[in-house]
N, C-alpha and C positions, 0 to 999 in steps of 0.2 A: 624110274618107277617100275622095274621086273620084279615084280613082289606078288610073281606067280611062279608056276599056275596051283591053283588049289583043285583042280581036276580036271583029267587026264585030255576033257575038249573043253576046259577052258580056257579063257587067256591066258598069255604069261606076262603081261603087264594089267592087274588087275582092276587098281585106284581105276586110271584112267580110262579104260572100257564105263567102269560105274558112273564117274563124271559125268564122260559123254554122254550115256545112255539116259541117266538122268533131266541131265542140264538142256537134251536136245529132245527129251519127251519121246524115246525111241522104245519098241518093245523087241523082248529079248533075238526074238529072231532078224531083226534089223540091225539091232548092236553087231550082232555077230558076223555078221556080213560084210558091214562098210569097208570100203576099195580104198585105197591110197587116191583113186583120181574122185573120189565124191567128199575130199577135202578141199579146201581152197584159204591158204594161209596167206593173210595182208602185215602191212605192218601194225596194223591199229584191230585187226578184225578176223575170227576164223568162220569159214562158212561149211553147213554141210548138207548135201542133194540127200533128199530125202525118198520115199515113199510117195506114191501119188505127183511126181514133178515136183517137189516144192523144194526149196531151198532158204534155211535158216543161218541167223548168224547170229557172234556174241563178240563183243567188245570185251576190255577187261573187267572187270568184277574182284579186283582184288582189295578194294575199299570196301566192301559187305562180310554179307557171313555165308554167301555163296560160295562153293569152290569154283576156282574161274578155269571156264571152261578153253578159253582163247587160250592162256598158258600152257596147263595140261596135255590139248592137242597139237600147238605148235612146238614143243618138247618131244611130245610122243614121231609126229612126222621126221624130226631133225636127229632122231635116235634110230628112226630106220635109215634114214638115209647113209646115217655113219655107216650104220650097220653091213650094209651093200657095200659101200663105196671100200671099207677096209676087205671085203672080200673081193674085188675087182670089179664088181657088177652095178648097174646105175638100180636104181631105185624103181621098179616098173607099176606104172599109173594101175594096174587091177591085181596087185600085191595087197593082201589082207593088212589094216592100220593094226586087227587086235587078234594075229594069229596067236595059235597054241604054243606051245613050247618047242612042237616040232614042225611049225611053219604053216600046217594046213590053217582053215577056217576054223573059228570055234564053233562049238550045236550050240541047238536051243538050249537042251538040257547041260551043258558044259556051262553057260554063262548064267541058268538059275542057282547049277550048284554052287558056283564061282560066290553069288551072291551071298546064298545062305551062310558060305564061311564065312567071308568077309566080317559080316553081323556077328554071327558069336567069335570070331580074332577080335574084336572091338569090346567084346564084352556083352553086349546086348544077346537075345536067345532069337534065334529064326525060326523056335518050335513056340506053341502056347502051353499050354498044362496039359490039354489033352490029347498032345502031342498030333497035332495039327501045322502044318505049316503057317509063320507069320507071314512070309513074302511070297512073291510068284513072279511070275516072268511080267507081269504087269505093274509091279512095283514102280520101276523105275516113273512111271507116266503118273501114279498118282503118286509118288512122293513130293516129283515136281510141281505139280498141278498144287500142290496143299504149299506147300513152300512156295514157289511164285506168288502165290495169292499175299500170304504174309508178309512178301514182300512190295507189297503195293500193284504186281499187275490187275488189271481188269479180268473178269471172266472170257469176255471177247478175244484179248491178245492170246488168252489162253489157250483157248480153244483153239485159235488161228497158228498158233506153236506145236501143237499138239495134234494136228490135222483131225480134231474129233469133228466127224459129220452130223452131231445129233448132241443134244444138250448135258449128256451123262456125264461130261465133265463136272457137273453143278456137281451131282452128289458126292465127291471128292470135294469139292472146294467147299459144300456145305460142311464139312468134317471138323476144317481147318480151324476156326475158333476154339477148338476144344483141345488141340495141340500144345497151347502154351510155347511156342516157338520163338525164339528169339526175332527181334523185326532187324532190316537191315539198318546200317550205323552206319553212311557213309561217312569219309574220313577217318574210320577207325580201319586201321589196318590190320587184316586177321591172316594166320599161317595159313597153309594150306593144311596142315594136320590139324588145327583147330576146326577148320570148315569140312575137312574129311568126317571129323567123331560126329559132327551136326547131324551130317548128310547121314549116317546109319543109322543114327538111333532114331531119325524121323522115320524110317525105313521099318524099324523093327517095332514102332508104335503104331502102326496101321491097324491091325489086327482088335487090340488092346481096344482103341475109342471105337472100331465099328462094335464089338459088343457093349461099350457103353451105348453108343448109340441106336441099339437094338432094344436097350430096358428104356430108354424112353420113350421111344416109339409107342 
């Protein structure tokens, strides 16, 4: 997955920073930062320490229309590791998971840019008509939040994923009916470039239903 970088601080493995960042309800400046030791890869399970103490985890998800987040990261870990170990060097626990191209940390502003391309590489626009931006460094949190939902979580688990202190969640989840989104199909087996194109374009329709949802207001 080095299908970067698309600027100059952002990652050089793109998908998989968005995955995570998404899948794990992170915002841009947490993505950008996570350490090789605030992973924790099982064989059934990847965990990740988060913000505020907390520590999240995901099983596989490769029966849905989720990208699965346990693959993505235990790949991504097992590609640094190569990565070192062919240059003599072991793997060091506060080695960035989603450095730049040239090793440092990514910014803020590297992993929004990172985003916006992504979106129009996909086909979808990260700008609106009035040439406004569709997404933000916040994306990631509500994309998830509106996709989890349709996927059957509660509001509560979400919120609890998502370390929101205060109910603003709702208004992301209140959105979601208006998405039209696929619902998960377990036993149906989906690629991961199938659940990648999902994952953008729910991204790049944020924008689009809050102004629907402003005329009806």
């Amino acid at each position: 997955m080095g299908d970067g970088p698309y600027h100059p601080e952002g990652p050089a493995h793109v998908k998989a920073l968005i995955v995570c960042a998404t899948m794990f309800l992170l915002r841009e400046l947490e993505a950008s930062a996570i350490d090789v030791a605030d992973i924790t890869v099982s064989e059934t399970s990847v965990a990740l320490w988060k913000a505020k103490g907390c520590t999240r985890s995901w099983t596989c998800v490769c029966d849905t229309d989720l990208p699965c987040p346990f693959h993505v990261l235990t790949e991504r870990v097992e590609s640094l590791r190569c990565f070192w170990h062919d240059r003599g060097e072991p793997l060091e626990p506060d080695s960035p998971l989603f450095p730049c191209s040239g090793g440092p940390y990514c910014s803020k502003r590297g992993v929004v840019a990172t985003l916006r391309t992504a979106i129009d590489n996909a086909g979808s626009a990260s700008k609106a008509k009035d040439g406004s931006w569709v997404v933000s460094g916040h994306s990631f949190r509500i994309t998830a939040a509106r996709t989890l939902t349709c996927h059957g979580l509660d509001p509560i688990t979400i919120q609890l994923i998502g370390r929101w202190g205060s109910d603003a969640v709702l208004t992301y989840i209140a959105e979601s009916p208006l998405q039209g989104l696929l619902t998960a199909s377990r036993g149906t087996s989906r690629c991961f470039e199938h659940c990648w194109k999902n994952l953008i374009r729910q991204m790049a329709e944020q924008k689009k239903e809050q102004e629907v949802l402003k005329r009806l207001v």
